[in-house]
N, C-alpha and C positions, 0 to 999 in steps of 0.2 A: 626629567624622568622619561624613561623612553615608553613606548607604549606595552613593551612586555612587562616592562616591570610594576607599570599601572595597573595591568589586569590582573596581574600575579595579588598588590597589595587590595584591590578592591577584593579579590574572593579570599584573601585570608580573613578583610573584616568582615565581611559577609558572615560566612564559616564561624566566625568566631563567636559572633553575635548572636545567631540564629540557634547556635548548639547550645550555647550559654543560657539562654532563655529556654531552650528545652527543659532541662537540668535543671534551673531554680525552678521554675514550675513542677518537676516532676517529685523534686526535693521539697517545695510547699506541701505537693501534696499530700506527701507519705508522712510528712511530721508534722503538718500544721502551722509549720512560719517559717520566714523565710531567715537565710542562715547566707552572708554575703562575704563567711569567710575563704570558703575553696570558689570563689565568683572568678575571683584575677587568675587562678591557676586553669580553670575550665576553656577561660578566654584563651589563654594563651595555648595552650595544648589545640583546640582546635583550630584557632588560627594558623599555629604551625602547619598542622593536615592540613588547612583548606590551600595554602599557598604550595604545599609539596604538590599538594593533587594535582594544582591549576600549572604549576611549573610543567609537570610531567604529561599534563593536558597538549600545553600548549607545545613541548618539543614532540611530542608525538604525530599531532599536525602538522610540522614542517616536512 
């Protein structure tokens, strides 16, 4: 794996993770429990953003 392609997958999970736990927190604490059915769809949605960003991060830089 070359090294763009490492930095692209580590900020998608970063991204992915960090948004995801936003969201079930923020979604605990408007209803009072937690609900880990839209969990897989949050991750992956942000994940996608975070790797577009880091893509577009990183051709920008060049």
């Amino acid at each position: 794996m070359s090294e763009q392609n490492r930095l692209i997958a580590v900020g998608a999970l970063k991204n992915g993770i960090f948004w995801s736990a936003v969201l079930l927190l923020l979604t605990y604490f408007k209803n009072g429990l937690i609900n880990l059915n839209y969990l897989p769809l949050w991750f992956v949605f942000f994940a996608l953003t975070g790797a577009v960003r880091k893509y577009y991060l990183l051709k920008r830089k060049k």
